[in-house]
Each structure stands twice: as structure tokens, then as C-alpha cells.
C-alpha positions as CSV (number, residue, x, y, z in Angstrom):
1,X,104.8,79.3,91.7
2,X,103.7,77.8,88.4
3,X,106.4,74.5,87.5
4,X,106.6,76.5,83.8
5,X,108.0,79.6,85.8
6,X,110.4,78.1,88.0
7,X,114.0,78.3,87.6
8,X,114.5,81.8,86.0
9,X,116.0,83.7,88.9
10,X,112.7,85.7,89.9
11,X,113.0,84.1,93.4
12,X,116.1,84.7,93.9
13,X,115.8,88.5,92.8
14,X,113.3,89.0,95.0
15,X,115.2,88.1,97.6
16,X,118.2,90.1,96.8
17,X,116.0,93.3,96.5
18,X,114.2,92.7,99.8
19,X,117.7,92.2,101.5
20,X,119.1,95.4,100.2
21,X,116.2,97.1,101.3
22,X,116.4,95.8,105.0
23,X,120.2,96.3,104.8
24,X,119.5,100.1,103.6
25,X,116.8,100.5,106.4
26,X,119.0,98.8,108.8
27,X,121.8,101.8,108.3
28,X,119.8,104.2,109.5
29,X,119.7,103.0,113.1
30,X,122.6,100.2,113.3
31,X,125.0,102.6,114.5
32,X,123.0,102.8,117.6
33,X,122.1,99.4,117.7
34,X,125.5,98.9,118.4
35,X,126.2,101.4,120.8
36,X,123.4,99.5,123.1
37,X,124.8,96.4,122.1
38,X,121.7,94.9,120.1
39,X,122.2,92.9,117.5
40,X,120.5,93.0,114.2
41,X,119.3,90.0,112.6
42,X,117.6,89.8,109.1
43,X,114.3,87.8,108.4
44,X,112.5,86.1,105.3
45,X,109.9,84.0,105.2
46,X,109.9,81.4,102.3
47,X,107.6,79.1,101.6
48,X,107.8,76.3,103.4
49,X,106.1,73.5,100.8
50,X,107.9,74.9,97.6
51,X,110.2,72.7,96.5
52,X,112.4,76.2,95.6
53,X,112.4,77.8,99.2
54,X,115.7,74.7,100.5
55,X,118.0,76.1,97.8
56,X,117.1,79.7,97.7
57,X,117.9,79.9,101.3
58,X,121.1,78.0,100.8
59,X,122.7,80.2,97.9
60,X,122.3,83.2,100.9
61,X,123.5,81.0,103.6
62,X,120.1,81.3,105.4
63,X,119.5,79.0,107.9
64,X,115.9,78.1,109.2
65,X,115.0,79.2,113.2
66,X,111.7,78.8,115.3
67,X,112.9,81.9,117.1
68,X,110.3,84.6,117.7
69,X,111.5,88.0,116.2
70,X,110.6,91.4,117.6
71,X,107.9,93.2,115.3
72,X,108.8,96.7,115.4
């Protein structure tokens, strides 16, 4: 992102949007998730050379992980 354009809350939007929608979609099956004892674990990808993408993360207690995710 553009230095002029930084700061204004779209990051931090976006993110709130794009965890609603995972939290929305992850209604529809947690139930039996649970029932099979799987957990469910939510994933974004910041960028990882934008000065932005440390406190972003830390405002949603994200933490960083190497850990492979299942692609469904």
C-alpha cells in the first residue's frame, strides 16, 4: 500500500470483513466439527514486508505459525 493511504482503517476492515465471513462459513459445519473433535482454526495471510501487517495482527491477537493448513 501506497505511504499516502496508510493509516485509515482499510486494512483493518478488510480483515474484520474476511473474519466474519470465515466465522459465518465456519457455522455451517462447526457443530460437526466438534462432534468429531476437530478443531477449527482461522487463517490470513498478511504481508509479510509491510510495515502495517505486525500491528494489524496484534489489534486481533493473531499470532504468526509456519504450520501447514488443510486446503479444503
Amino acid at each position: 500500500m501506497l505511504p499516502q493511504h496508510r493509516r485509515r482503517g482499510a486494512g483493518q476492515a478488510l480483515l474484520i470483513c474476511a473474519l466474519n465471513h470465515a466465522r459465518i462459513r465456519a457455522s455451517e459445519f462447526e457443530f460437526e466439527a466438534q462432534q468429531e473433535g476437530f478443531p477449527l482454526y482461522f487463517e490470513a495471510l498478511l504481508p509479510v514486508h509491510d510495515p502495517g501487517s505486525e500491528g494489524l495482527a496484534a489489534k486481533f491477537e493473531m499470532q504468526p505459525s509456519d504450520e501447514h493448513t488443510l486446503k479444503v
